[in-house]
C-alpha positions in Angstrom: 103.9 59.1 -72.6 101.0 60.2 -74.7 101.6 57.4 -77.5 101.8 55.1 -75.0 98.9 56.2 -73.2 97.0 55.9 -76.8 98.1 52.4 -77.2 96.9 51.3 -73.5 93.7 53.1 -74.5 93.3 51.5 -77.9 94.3 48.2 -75.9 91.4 48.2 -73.9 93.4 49.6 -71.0 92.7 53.3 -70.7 95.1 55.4 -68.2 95.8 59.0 -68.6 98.6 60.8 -69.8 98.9 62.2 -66.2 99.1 59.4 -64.3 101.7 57.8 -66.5 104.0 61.1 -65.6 103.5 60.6 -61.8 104.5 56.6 -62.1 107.8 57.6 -64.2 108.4 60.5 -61.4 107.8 58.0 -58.8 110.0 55.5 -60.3 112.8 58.6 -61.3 112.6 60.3 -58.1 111.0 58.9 -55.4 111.8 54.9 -55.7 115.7 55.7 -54.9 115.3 58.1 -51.9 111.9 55.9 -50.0 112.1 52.4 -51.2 110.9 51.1 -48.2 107.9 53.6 -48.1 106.5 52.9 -51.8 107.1 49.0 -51.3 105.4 49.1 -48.1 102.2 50.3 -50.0 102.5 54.0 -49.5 99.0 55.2 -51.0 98.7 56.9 -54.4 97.7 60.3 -53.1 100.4 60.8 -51.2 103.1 59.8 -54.1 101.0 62.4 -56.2 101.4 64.9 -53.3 105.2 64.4 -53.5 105.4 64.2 -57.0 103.4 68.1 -57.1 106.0 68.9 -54.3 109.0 67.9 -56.0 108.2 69.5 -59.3 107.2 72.8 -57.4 110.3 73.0 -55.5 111.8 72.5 -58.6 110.8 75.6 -60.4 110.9 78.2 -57.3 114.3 76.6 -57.0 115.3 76.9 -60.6 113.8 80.5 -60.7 115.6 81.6 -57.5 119.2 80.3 -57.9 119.1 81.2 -61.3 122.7 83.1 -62.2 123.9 82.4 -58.3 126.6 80.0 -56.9 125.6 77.0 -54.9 127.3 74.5 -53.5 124.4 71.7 -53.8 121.8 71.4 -56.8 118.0 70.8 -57.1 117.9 67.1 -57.4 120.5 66.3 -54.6 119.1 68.2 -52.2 115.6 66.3 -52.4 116.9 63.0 -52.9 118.8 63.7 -49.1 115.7 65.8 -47.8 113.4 62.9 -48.7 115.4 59.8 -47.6 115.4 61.0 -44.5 111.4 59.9 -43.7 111.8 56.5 -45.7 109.8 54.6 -42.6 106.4 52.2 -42.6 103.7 54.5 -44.8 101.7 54.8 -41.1 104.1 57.4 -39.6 104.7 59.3 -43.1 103.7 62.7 -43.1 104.3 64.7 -47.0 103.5 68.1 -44.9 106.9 66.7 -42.7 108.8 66.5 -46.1 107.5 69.8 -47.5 108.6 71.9 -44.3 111.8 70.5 -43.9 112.3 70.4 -47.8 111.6 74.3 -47.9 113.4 74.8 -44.6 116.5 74.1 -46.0 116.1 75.6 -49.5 115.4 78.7 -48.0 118.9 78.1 -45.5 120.9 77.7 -49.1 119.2 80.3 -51.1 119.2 82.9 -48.2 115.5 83.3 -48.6 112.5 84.1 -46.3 110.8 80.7 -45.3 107.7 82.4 -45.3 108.0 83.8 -48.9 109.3 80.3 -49.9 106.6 78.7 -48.6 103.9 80.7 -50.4 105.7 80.3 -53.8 105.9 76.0 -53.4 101.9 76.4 -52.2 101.0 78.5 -55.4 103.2 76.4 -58.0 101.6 73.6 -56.7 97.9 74.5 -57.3 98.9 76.1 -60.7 100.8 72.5 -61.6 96.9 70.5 -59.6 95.0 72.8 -61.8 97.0 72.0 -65.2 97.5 68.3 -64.6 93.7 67.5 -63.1 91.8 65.0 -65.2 88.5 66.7 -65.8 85.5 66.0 -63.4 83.6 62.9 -65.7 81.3 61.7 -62.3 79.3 64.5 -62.8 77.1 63.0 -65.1 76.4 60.3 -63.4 74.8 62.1 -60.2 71.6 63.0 -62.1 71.0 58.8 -62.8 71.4 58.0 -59.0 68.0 60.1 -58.2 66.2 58.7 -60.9 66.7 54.7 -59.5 64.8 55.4 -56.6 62.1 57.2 -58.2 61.2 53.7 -59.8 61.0 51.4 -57.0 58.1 53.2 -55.7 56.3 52.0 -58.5 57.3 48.0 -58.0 55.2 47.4 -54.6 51.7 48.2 -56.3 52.5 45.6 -59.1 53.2 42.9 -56.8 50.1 42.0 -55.0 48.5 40.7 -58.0 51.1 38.1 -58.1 50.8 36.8 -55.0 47.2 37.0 -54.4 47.1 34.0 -57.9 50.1 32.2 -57.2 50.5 31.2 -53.3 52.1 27.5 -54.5 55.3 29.9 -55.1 57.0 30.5 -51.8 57.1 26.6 -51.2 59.1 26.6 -55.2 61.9 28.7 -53.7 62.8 27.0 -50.2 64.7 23.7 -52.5 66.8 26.7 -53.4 67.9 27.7 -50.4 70.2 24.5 -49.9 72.1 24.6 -52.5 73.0 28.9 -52.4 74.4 27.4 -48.7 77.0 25.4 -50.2 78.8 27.6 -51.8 78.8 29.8 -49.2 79.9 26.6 -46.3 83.1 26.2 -49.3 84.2 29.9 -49.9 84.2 30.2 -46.6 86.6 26.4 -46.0 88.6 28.5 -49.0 89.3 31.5 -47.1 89.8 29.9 -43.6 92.6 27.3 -45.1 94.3 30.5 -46.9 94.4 32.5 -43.6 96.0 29.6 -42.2 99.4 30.1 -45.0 99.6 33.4 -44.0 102.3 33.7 -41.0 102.4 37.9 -41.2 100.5 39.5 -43.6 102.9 41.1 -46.5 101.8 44.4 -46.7 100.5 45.8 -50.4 98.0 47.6 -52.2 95.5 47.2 -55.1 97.6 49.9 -57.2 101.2 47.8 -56.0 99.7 45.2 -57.6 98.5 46.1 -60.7 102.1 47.8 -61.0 103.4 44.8 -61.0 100.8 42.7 -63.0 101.3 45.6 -65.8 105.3 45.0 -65.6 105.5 41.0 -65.5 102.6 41.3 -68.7 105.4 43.7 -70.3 108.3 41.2 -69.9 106.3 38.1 -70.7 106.8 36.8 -67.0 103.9 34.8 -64.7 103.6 36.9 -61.7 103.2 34.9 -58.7 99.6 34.6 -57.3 99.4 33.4 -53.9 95.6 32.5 -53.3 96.2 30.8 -56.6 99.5 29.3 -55.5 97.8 28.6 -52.1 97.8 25.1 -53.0 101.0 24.3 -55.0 104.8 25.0 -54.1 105.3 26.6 -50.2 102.6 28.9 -49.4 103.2 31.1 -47.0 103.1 35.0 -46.7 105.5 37.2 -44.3 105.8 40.8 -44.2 109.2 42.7 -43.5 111.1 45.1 -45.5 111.7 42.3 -48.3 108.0 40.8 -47.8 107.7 36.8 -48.7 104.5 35.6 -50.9 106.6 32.6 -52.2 109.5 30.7 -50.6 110.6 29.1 -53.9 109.6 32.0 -56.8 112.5 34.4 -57.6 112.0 37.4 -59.6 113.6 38.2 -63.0 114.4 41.4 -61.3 116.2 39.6 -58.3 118.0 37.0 -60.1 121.2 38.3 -60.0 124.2 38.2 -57.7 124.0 41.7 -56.3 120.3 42.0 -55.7 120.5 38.4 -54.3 123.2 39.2 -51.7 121.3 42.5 -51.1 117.9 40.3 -49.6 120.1 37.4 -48.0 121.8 39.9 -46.0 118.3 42.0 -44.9 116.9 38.6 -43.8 119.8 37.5 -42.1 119.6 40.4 -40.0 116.2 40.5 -39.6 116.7 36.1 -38.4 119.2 37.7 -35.8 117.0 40.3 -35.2 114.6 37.9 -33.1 117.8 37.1 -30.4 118.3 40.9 -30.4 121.7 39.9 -31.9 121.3 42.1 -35.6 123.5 44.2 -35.0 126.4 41.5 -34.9 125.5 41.1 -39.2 127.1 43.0 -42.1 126.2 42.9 -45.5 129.2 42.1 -47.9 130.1 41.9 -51.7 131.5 38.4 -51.0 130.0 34.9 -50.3 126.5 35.1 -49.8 126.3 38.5 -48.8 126.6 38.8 -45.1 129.5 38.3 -42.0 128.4 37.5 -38.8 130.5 40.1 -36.5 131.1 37.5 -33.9 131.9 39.0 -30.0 135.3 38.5 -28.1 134.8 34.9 -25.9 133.8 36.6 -22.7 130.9 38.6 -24.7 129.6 35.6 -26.7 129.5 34.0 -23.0 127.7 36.7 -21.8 124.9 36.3 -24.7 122.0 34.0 -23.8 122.1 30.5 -25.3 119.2 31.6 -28.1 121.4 34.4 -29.3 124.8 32.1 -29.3 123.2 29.8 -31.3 121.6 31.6 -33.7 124.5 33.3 -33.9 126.5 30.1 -34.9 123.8 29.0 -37.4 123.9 32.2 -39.2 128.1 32.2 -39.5 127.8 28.4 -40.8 125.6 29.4 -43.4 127.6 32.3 -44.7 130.3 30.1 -45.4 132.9 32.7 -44.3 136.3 30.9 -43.9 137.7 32.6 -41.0 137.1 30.8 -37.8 134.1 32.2 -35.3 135.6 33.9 -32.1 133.6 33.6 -29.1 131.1 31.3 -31.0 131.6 27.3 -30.7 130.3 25.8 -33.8 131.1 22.1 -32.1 127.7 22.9 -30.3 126.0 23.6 -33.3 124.6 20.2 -33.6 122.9 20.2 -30.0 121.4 23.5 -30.7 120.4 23.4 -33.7 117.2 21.4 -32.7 115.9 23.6 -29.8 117.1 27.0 -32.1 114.5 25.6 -35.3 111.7 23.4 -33.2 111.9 24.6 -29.7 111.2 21.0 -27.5 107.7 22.9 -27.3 109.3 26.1 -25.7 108.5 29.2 -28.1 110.6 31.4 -26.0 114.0 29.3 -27.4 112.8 28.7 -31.1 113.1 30.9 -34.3 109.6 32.0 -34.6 107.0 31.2 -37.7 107.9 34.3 -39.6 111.7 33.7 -39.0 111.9 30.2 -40.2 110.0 31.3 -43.3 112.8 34.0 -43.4 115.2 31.4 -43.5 113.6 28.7 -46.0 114.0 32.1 -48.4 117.9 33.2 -47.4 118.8 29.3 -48.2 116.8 29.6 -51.4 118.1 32.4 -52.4 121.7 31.4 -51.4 121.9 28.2 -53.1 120.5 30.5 -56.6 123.6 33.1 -55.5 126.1 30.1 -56.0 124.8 28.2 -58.7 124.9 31.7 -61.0 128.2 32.7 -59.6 129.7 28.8 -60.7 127.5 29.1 -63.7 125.2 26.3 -63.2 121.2 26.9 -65.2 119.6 25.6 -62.2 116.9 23.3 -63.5 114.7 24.3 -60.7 114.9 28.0 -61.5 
């Protein structure tokens, strides 16, 4: 870590030592218990507070069970204490994690919570104190009172301007024009890349250059959507899997398991919108889902929206056992009203889901051309 700190430095690049230690422990340690919470833009702070918290746990634990029989060790024990509060980053608490964390150490090590408690607080400031990059803005506070002790020198030196020159306020006013229009175009720019964005994909400015670093590392071209605003389909949809581009799959992605893994979520989360998620598994076959299809009377009970969406999402899978309940016959009268509504939004897959769906097909037809060993060109 501190050679490759050097290089980044020497590179033009400069991170710390410390902070590369926190990304490996969030990558280590925190990535496979809260996916859903770091890809969901969960802020750096908190990831340092968890990454203090784990390694301070660590050490009281280490220090306490030390020559003592337990059933459960260090790193299982977190990884199923901090799964538990993998949700949206707006409802994540680290205080949450550390009580319940040091609620059940102290259960397994027969200790005093209290005592416990104290021993996690004062590891972690000793661990703050030692890994704390040193205070470098403190320099610059002494320059911030010096600026304003120079403008009050500027209004004295500008009358004398003025009073000779009076032919120059008429100069600037051609100026004005032309500082308009590329205000009147940034501002045609942003409105037309609002209008691509169907639910914003949530992210953050350190997300980012995490994955700009990583793409630069493996020689790949990270896709950019205001760039790509205008080329390919560009569209942008938040859910757990969120959507910058329909066509663009990741090096990471393209294979079969990670594939089925994100045509399964957004088949569910497709259902989702008839309230009818619950009737799709994920499987190692086909695509990677099975619609659970109802016995006839329940299918018949289900509103038209859900039955048909219900229908589309078992043609797609391409499961070869027969639909109960569901009759695919109808598909093809349904199948217009389910994607474009006859102008009712109440009966239609919604902007978000049809994007949802443009990516499970894209994905899906990747799936099957790796799996019969076809290069697709379009790849």
């Amino acid at each position: 870590q501190s050679e490759l700190a050097r290089r980044l430095t020497a590179d033009g690049y400069p991170v710390p030592q410390s902070h590369i230690s926190r990304m490996n422990d969030a990558v280590r340690y925190l990535l496979p218990a809260i996916p859903t919470l770091l890809y969901g833009g969960l802020g750096r702070h908190q990831v340092d507070r968890l990454a203090v918290l784990r390694k301070a746990c660590e050490r009281t634990w280490e220090r306490r069970a030390l020559g003592r029989p337990l059933t459960v060790d260090f790193a299982s024990l977190f990884q199923d204490v901090l799964s538990q509060f993998d949700t949206q980053p707006e409802g994540f608490s680290p205080q949450r994690v550390q009580d319940e964390l040091v609620g059940q150490m102290a259960e397994l090590l027969e200790a005093d919570y209290d005592t416990l408690a104290l021993e996690v607080d004062d590891s972690e400031s000793r661990q703050r104190a030692l890994t704390s990059e040193p205070a470098a803005p403190n320099p610059a506070t002494p320059v911030a009172p010096a600026a304003p002790a120079i403008t009050p020198q500027l209004p004295p030196a500008a009358p004398t301007p003025r009073d000779t020159s009076p032919v120059a306020p008429p100069a600037e006013t051609p100026s004005a024009p032309p500082a308009a229009a590329p205000n009147a175009r940034d501002g045609q720019r942003d409105e037309r890349l609002q209008g691509h964005i169907v639910t914003p994909a949530p992210t953050t400015e350190r997300l980012q250059s995490i994955q700009r670093m990583v793409a630069d590392q493996l020689g790949d071209k990270l896709p950019d959507f205001e760039a790509d605003a205008l080329r390919a389909i560009p569209v942008q949809v938040g859910g757990l899997f969120p959507i910058s581009d329909v066509w663009y799959i990741e090096p990471g992605l393209d294979v079969p398991d990670r594939l089925r893994v994100h045509i399964a979520q957004f088949a569910r989360e497709i259902a989702g919108e008839a309230a009818v998620g619950d009737h799709i598994e994920a499987s190692d076959g086909g695509i990677g889902f099975v619609c659970v299809t109802p016995a006839v009377g329940q299918a018949k009970a289900l509103p038209a929206f859900a039955r048909a969406m219900l229908t589309l999402l078992h043609a797609l899978s391409t499961a070869p056992a027969p639909a109960t309940g569901l009759d695919s016959a109808r598909l093809a009268d349904d199948l217009g009203p389910l994607l474009h509504g006859h102008g009712g939004l109440v009966t239609r897959l919604s902007d978000a889901g049809l994007v949802k769906l443009f990516r499970l097909l894209r994905l899906a037809r990747r799936l099957l051309d790796l799996e019969a060993g076809v290069a697709s060109q379009d790849s």
